[in-house]
NUBA-678759 format. One record per residue (C-alpha): x, y, z; residue number from 1. Coordinates in Angstrom, 1 decimal, decimal comma. Each point is the difference from the previous one (the first is absolute). Layout:
+--------+--------+--------+--------+
|      u |      v |      w | kolmar |
+--------+--------+--------+--------+
|      X |      Y |      Z |    NUM |
...
+--------+--------+--------+--------+
***
This chain:
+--------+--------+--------+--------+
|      u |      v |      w | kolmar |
+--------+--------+--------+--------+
|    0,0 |    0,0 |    0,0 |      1 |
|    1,5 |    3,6 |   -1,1 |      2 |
|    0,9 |    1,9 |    3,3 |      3 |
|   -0,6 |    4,0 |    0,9 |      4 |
|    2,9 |    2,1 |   -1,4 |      5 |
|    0,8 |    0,9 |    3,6 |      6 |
|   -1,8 |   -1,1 |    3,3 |      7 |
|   -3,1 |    2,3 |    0,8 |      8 |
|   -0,3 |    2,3 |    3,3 |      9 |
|   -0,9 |   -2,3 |    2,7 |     10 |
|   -2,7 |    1,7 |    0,7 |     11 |
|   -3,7 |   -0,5 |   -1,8 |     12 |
|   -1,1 |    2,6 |   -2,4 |     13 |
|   -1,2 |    3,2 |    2,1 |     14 |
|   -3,4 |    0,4 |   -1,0 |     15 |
|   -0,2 |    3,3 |    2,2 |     16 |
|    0,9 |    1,6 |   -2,9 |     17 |
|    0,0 |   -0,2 |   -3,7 |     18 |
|    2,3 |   -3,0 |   -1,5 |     19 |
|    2,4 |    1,6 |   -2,4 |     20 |
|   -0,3 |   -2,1 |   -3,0 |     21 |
|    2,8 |    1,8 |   -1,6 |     22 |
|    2,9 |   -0,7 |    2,6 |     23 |
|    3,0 |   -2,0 |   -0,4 |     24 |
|   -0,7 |   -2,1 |    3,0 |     25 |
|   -3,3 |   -0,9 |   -1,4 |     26 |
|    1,0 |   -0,2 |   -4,0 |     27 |
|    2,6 |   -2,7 |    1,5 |     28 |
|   -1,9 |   -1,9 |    2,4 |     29 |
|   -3,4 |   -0,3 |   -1,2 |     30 |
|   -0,2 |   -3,8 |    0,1 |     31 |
|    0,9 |    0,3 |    3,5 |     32 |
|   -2,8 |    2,7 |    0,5 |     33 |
|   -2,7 |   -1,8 |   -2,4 |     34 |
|   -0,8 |   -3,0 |    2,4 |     35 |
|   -0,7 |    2,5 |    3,4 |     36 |
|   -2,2 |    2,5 |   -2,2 |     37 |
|   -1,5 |   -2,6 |   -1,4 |     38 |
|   -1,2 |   -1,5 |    3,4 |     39 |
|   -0,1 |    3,0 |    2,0 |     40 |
|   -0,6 |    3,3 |   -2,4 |     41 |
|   -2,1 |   -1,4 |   -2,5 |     42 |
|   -1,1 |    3,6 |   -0,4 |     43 |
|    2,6 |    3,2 |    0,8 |     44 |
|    0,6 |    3,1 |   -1,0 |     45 |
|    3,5 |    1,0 |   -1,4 |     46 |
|    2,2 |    2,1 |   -2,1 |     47 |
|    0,7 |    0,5 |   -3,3 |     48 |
|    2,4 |    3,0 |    0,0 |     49 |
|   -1,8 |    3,1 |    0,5 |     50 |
|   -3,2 |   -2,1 |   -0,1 |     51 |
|   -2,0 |   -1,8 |    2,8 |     52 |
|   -2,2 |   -2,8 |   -1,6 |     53 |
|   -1,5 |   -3,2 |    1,6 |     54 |
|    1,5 |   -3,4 |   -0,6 |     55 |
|   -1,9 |   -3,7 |   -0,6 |     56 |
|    2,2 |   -3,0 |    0,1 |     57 |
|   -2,0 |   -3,1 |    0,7 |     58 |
|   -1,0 |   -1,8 |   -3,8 |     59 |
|   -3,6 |   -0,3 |    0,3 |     60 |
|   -0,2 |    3,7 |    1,0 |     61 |
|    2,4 |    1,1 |   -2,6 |     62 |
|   -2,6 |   -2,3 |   -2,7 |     63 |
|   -2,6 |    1,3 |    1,1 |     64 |
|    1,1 |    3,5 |    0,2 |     65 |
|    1,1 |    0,3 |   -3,7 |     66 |
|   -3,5 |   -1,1 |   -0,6 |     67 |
|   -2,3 |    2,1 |    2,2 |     68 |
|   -1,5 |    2,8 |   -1,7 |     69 |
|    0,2 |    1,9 |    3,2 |     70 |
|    3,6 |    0,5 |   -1,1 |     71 |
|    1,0 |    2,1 |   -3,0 |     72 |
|    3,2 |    0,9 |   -1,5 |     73 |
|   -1,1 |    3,9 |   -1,6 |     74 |
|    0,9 |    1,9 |    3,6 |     75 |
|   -2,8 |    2,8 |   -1,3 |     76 |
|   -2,5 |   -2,5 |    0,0 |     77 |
|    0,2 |   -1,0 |    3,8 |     78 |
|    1,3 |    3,4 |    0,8 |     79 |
|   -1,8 |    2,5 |   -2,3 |     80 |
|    3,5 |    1,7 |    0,2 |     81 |
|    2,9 |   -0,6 |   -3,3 |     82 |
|    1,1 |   -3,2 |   -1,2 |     83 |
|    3,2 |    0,5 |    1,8 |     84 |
|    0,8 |   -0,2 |    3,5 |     85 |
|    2,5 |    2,7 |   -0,6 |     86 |
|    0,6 |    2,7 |   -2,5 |     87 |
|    1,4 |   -0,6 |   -3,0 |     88 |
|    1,0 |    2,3 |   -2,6 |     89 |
|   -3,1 |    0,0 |   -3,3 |     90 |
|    2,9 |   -0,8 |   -2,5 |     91 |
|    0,1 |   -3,6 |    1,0 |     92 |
|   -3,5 |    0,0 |    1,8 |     93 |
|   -1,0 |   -2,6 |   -2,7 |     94 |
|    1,7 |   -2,7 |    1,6 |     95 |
|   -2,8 |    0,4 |    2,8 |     96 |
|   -2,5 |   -1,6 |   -3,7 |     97 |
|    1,6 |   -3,1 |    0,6 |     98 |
|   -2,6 |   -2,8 |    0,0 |     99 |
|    1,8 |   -1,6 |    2,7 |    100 |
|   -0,8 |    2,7 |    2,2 |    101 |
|   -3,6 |    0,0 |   -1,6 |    102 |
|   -3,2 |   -1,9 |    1,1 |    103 |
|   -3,0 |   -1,4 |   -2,2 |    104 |
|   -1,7 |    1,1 |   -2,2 |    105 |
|    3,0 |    2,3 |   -1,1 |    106 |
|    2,9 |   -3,2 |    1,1 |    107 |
|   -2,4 |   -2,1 |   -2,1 |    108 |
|    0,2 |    2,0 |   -3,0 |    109 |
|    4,1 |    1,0 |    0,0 |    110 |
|    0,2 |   -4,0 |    0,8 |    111 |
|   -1,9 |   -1,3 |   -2,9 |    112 |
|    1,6 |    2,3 |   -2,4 |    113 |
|    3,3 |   -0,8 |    0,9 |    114 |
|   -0,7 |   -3,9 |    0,0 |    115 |
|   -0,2 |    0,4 |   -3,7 |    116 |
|    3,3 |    1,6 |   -0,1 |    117 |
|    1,1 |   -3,4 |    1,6 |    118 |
|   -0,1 |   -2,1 |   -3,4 |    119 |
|   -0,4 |   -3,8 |    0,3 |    120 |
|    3,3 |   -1,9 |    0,1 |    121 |
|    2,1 |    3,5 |    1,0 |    122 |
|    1,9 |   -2,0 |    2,9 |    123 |
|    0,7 |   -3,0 |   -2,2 |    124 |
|    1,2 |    2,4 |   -3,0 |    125 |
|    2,9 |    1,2 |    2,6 |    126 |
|    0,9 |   -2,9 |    1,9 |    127 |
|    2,1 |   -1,2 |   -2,9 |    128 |
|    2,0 |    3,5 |    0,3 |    129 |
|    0,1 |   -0,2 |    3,6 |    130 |
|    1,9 |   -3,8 |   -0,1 |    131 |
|    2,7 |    1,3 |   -2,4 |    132 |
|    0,5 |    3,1 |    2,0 |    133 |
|    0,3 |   -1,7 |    3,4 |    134 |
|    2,5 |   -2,2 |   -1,6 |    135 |
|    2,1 |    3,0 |   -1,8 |    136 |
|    0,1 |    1,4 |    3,9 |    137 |
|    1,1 |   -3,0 |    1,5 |    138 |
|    2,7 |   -0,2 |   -2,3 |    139 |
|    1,4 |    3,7 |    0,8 |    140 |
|   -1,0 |   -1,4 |    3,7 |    141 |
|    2,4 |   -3,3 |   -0,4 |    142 |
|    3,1 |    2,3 |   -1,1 |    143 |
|    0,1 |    2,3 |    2,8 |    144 |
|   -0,8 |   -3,0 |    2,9 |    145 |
|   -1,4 |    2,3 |    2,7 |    146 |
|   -2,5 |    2,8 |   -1,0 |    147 |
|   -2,9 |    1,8 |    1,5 |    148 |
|   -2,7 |   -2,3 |   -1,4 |    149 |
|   -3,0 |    3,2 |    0,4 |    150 |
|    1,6 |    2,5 |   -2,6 |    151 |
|    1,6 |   -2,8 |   -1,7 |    152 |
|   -2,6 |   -2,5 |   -0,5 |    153 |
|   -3,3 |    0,8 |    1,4 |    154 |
|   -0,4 |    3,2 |   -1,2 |    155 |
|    0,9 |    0,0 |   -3,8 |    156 |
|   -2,7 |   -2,9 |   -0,3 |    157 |
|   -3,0 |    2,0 |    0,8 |    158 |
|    1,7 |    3,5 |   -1,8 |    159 |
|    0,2 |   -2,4 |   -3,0 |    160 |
|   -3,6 |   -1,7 |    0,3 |    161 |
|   -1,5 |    3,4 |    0,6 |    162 |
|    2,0 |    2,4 |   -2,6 |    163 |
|   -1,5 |   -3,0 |   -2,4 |    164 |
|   -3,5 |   -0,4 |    1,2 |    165 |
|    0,1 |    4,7 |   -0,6 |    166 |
|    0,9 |   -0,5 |   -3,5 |    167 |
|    3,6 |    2,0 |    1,0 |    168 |
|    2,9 |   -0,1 |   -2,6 |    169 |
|    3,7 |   -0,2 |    1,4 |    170 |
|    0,1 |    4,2 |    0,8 |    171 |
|   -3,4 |    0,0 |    1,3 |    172 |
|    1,0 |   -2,6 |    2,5 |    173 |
|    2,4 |    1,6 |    1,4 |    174 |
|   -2,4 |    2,7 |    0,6 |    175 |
|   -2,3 |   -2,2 |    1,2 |    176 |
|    2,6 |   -1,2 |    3,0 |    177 |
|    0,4 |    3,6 |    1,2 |    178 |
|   -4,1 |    0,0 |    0,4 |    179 |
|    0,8 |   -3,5 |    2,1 |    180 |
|    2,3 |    1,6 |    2,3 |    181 |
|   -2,2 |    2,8 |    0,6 |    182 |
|   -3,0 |   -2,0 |    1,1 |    183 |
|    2,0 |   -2,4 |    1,8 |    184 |
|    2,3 |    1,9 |    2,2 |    185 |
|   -1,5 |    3,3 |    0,3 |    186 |
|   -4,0 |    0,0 |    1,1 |    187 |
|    1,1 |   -0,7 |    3,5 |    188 |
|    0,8 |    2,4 |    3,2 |    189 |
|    1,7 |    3,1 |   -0,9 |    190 |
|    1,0 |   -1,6 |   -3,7 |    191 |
|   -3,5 |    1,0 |   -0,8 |    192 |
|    0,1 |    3,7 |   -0,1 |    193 |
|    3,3 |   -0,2 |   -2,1 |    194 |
|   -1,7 |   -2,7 |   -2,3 |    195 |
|   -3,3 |    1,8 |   -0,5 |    196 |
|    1,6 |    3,9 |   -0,5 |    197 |
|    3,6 |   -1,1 |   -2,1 |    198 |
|   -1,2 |   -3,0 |   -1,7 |    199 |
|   -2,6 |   -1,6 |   -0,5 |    200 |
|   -1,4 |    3,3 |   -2,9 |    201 |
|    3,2 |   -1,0 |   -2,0 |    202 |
|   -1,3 |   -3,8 |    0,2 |    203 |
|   -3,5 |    0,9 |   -0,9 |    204 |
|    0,9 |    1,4 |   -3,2 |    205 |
|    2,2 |   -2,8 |   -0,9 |    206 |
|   -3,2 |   -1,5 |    0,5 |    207 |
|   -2,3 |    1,5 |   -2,4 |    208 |
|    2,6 |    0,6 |   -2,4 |    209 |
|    0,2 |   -3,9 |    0,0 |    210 |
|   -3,5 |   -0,2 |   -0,3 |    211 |
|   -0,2 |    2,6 |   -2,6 |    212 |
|    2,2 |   -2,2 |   -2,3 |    213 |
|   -1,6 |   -3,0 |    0,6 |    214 |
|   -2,9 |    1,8 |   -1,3 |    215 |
|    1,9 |    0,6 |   -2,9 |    216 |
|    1,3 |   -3,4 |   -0,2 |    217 |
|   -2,1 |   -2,6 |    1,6 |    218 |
|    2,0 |   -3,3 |    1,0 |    219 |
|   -0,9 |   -3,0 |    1,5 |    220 |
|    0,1 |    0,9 |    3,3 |    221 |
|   -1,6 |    0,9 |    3,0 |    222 |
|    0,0 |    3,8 |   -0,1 |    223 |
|   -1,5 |   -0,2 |   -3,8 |    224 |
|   -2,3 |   -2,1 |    1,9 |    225 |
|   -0,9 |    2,6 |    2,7 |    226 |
|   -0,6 |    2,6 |   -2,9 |    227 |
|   -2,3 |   -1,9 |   -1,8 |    228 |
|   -1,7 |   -1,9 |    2,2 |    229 |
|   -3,8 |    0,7 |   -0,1 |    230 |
|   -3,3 |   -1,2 |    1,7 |    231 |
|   -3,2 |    1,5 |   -1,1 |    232 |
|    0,9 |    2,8 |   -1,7 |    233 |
|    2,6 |    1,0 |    3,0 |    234 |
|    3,8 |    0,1 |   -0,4 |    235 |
|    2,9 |    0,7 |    2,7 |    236 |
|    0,7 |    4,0 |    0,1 |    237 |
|    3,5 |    0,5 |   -0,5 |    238 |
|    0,1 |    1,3 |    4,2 |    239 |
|   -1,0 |   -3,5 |    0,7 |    240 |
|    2,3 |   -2,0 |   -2,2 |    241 |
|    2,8 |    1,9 |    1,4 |    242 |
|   -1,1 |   -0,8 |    3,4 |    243 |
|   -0,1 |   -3,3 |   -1,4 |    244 |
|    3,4 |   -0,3 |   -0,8 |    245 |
|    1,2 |    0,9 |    3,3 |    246 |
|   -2,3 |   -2,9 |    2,2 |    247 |
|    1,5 |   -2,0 |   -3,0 |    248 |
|    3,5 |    0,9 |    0,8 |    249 |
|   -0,3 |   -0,4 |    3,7 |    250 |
|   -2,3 |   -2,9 |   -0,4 |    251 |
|    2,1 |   -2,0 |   -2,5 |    252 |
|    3,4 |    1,0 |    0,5 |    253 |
|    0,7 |    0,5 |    3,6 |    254 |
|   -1,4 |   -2,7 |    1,7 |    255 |
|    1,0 |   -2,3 |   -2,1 |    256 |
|    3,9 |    1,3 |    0,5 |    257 |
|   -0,5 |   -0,9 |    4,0 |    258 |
|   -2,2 |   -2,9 |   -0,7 |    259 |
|    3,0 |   -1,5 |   -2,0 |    260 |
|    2,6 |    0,8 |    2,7 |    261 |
|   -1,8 |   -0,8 |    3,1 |    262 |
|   -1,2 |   -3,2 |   -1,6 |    263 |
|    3,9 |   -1,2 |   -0,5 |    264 |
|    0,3 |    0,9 |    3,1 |    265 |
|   -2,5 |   -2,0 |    1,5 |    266 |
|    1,9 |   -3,1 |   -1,7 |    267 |
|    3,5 |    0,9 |    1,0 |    268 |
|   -1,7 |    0,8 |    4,0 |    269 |
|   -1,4 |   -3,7 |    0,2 |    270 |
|    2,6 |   -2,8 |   -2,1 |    271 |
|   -2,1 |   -2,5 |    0,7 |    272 |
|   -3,4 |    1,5 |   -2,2 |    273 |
|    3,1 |    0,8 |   -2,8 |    274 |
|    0,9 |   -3,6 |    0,0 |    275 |
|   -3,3 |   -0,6 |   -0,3 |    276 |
|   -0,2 |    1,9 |   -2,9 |    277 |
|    3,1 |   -0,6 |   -2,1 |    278 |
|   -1,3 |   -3,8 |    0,3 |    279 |
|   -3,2 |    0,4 |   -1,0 |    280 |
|   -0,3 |    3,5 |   -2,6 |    281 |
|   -3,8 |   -1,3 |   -0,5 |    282 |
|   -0,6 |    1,9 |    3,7 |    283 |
|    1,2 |    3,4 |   -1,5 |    284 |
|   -3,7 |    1,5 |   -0,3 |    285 |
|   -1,2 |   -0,9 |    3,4 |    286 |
|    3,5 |    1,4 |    1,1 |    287 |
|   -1,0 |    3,3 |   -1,8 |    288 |
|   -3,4 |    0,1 |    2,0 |    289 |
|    2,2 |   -1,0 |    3,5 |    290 |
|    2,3 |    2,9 |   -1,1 |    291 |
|   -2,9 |    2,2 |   -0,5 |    292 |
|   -1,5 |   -0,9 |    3,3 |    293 |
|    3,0 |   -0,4 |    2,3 |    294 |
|    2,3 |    2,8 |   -0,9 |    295 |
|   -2,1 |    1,9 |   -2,8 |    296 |
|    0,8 |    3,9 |   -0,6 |    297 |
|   -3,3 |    1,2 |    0,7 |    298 |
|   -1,4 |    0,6 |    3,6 |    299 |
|   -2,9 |    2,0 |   -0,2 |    300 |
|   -2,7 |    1,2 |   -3,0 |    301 |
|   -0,3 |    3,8 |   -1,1 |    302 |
|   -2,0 |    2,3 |    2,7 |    303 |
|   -4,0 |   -0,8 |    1,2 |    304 |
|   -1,7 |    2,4 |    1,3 |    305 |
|   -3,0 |   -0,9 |    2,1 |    306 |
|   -3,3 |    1,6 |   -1,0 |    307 |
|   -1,7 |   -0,6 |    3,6 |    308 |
|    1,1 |   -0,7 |    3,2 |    309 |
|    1,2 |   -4,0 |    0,2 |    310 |
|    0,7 |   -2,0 |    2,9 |    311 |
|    2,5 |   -3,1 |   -0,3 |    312 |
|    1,3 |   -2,0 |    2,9 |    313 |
|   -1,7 |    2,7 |    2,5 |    314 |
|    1,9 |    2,7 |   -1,9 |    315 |
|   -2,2 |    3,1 |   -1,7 |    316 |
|    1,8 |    0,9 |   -2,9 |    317 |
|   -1,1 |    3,6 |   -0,7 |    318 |
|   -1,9 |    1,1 |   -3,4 |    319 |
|    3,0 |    1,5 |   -2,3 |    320 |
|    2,6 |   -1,5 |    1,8 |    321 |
|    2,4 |   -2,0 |   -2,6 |    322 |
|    0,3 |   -3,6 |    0,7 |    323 |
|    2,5 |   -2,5 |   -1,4 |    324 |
|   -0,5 |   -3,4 |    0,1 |    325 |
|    3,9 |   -1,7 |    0,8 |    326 |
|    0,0 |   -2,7 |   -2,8 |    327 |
|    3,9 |   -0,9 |    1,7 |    328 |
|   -2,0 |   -1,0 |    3,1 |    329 |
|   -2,5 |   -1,7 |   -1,8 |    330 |
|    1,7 |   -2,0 |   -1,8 |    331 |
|    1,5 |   -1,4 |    3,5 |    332 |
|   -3,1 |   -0,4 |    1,8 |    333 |
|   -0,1 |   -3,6 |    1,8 |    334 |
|   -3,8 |    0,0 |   -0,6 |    335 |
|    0,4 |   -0,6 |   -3,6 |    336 |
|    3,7 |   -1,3 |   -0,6 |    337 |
|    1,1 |   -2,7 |    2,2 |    338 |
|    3,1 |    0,3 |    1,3 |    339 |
|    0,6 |    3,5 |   -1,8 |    340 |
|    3,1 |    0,8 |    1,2 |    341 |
|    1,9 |   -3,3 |   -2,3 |    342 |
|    0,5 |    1,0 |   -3,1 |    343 |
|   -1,6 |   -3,5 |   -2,1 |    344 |
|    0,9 |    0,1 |   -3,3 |    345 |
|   -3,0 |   -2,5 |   -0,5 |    346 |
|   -2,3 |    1,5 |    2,0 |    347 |
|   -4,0 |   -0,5 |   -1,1 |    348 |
|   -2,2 |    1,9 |   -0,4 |    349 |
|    1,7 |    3,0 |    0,2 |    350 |
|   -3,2 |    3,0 |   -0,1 |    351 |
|    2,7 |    2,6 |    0,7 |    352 |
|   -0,6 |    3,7 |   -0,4 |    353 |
|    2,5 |    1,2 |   -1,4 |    354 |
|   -1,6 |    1,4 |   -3,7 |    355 |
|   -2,7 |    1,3 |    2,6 |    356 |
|   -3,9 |   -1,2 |   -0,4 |    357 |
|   -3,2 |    0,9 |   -1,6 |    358 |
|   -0,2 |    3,0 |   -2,3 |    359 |
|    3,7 |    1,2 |    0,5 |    360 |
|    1,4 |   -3,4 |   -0,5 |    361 |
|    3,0 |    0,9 |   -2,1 |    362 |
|   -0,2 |   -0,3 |   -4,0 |    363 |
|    3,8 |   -0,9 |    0,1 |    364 |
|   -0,1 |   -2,8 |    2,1 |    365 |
|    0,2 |   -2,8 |   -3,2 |    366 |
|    2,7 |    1,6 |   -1,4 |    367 |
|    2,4 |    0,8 |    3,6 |    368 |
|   -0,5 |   -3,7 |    0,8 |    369 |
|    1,2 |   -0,7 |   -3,3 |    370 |
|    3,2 |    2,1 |    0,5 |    371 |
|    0,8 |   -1,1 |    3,3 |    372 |
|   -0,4 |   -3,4 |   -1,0 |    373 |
|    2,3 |    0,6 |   -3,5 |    374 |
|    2,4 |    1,7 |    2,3 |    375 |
|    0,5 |   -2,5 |    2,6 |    376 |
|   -0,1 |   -3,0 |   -2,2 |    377 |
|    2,9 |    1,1 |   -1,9 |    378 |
|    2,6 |    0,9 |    2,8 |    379 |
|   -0,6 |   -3,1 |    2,0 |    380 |
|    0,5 |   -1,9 |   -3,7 |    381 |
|    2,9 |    2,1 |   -0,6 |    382 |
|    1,7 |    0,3 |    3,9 |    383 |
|    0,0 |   -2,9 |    1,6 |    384 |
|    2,3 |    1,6 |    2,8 |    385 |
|   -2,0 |    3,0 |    0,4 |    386 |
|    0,6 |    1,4 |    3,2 |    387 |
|    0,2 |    3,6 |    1,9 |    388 |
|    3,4 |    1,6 |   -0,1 |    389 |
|   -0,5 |    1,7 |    3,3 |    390 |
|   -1,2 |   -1,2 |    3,5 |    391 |
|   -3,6 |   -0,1 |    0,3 |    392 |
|   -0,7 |    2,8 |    2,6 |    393 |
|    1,6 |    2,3 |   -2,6 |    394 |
|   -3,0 |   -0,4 |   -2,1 |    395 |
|   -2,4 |    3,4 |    0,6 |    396 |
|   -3,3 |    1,4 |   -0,7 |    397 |
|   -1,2 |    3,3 |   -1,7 |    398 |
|   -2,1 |    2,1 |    2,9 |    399 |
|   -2,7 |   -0,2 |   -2,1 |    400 |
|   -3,8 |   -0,6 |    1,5 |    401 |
|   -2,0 |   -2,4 |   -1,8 |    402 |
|    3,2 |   -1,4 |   -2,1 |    403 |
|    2,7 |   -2,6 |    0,7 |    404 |
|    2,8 |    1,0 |   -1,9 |    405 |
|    3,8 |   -0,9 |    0,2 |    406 |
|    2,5 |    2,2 |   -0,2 |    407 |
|    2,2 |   -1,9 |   -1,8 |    408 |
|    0,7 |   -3,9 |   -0,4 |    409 |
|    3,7 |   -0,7 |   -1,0 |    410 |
|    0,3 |   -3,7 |   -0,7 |    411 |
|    2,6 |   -2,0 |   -1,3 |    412 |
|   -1,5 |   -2,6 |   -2,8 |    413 |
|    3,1 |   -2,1 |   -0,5 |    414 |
+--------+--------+--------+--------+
***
């Protein structure tokens, strides 16, 4: 079983106050933390940076949560105040039109229109792609014997897979990396304010100019399929396909990078489920779904906002008051995983949470598991002494709430 990153405060979780979700100490111990909220704090209120929000982190709650229409995701709706729960300045306002901060019927509409973007047999037409790639990587990999596997591995997969999927030529994509970076590194604490006012206008006009030319030059691609998507007469406005673009960059690209790297992880943390593995490659997709579960990147859905007062577990959970159902925890409750804690490469049935549940349920999930599974498959074929290069407790996490991200994973594969 994979072990904290360094041993927690002895003492439990002070519920006095708001739990800072964002903290080192918490970002690095939250398996440690998951098992005593989820017994004694099934409900709590804690911290998001600047924000206070309410947390849920027992399964059934969490289900039933992301499916009770007392919940919403558009703030204004619960609130009657902006979208937002903080100011933002009106030249990137339009990220707030994302339908996955949207609720039906609007979420209904935006979701429909971009399932036809989604053309039948898009994952299988870049899984061939994404074998040869993973292969050209290991072999740069194999030359240099120990290497950071997250820039060096995990993350050109998913910048290749998504670049392709956009319809982006070789220039455009490495365009379309900068836009990565910015979504991935700088919507959190103070990175925000430096992300919203220096960059993210410059990435919004690579944006449209890209959609611009597609309009011009219509590929076979997702984007072309965003612009002409159409359902009773209605089409995408070009606000909402950009918006589009960005879930799809966050969506698809990063958390499939950490899904990647904490999945290897996973392996290299238990040598017994690797064994397992390596003899028998037929267990690689209900790996994927144990990865996904055990040591998956996401830990909690986008905001809910509570449109009346709601009590849970003797706890009144205020009308307006964002709530975030903890997936992480969820997915380690012993009421629906036995023995959560082991990470069982065989383990069935495996209902995890980790593309979320009901109308949110993510669109990417076939084509992440698809990538992990590529990705994983082809180092343990190719690196049959794949191992960390440094000792284990050297292994860190991003202070990021809601996310389980390494900092780095420097391994040696020979």
């Amino acid at each position: 079983m994979a072990q904290p990153m360094v041993q927690p405060s002895p003492a439990p979780v002070d519920l006095s106050k708001p739990v800072d979700l964002g903290s080192a100490d918490f970002s690095n111990n939250k398996y440690a933390y998951y098992p005593w909220l989820l017994e004694e704090a099934p409900v709590f209120q804690a911290r998001v940076s600047f924000m206070k929000i309410m947390a849920v982190t027992r399964y059934d709650d969490c289900v039933e949560l992301m499916r009770d229409p007392r919940f919403v995701r558009n703030r204004s709706t619960a609130t009657g105040g902006s979208r937002m729960p903080f100011p933002v300045p009106k030249s990137i306002s339009l990220i707030a039109q994302s339908m996955i901060i949207e609720d039906d019927p609007e979420h209904r509409r935006l979701r429909s229109l971009v399932n036809k973007a989604f053309k039948p047999g898009a994952v299988a037409a870049v899984q061939e792609p994404v074998e040869r790639l993973a292969h050209q990587l290991i072999d740069k990999m194999e030359k240099q014997g120990t290497v950071d596997l997250l820039p060096a591995y995990s993350l050109p997969i998913p910048v290749a897979v998504i670049s392709q999927l956009m319809g982006c030529d070789e220039e455009d994509t490495v365009a379309f990396q900068g836009l990565m970076k910015n979504l991935s590194t700088g919507l959190t604490g103070w990175n925000m304010l430096r992300t919203f006012v220096f960059q993210m206008p410059g990435t919004i006009r690579f944006v449209r100019d890209l959609i611009a030319r597609k309009r011009k030059n219509p590929g076979d691609d997702i984007l072309t399929g965003l612009i002409e998507a159409e359902e009773d007469g209605e089409h995408l406005t070009e606000d909402e396909i950009v918006a589009m673009t960005f879930l799809l960059v966050v969506a698809g690209f990063e958390t499939t990078v950490h899904a990647i790297a904490n999945g290897v992880l996973a392996l290299l943390d238990t040598p017994d489920q690797l064994k397992r593995l390596r003899e028998d490659p037929a267990l690689i997709d209900p790996a994927v779904e144990e990865m996904l579960r055990h040591r998956g990147p996401i830990h909690g859905t986008k905001m809910n906002y509570a449109t009346e007062d709601v009590e849970l577990h003797g706890v009144t959970i205020p009308k307006g008051t964002p709530v975030i159902p903890m997936l992480g925890a969820a997915n380690h409750d012993p009421r629906v995983f036995d023995d959560p804690e082991t990470f069982d490469i065989g383990r069935t049935p495996n209902h995890h949470l980790a593309f979320g549940q009901g109308a949110h349920f993510c669109l990417g999930a076939q084509l992440a598991r698809m990538e992990i599974k590529v990705a994983v498959q082809a180092l343990l074929e190719r690196s049959p002494n794949l191992r960390l290069a440094v000792p284990r407790e050297e292994i860190e996490m991003h202070a990021m709430p809601f996310w389980h991200r390494l900092q780095g994973l420097p391994v040696r594969l020979g």
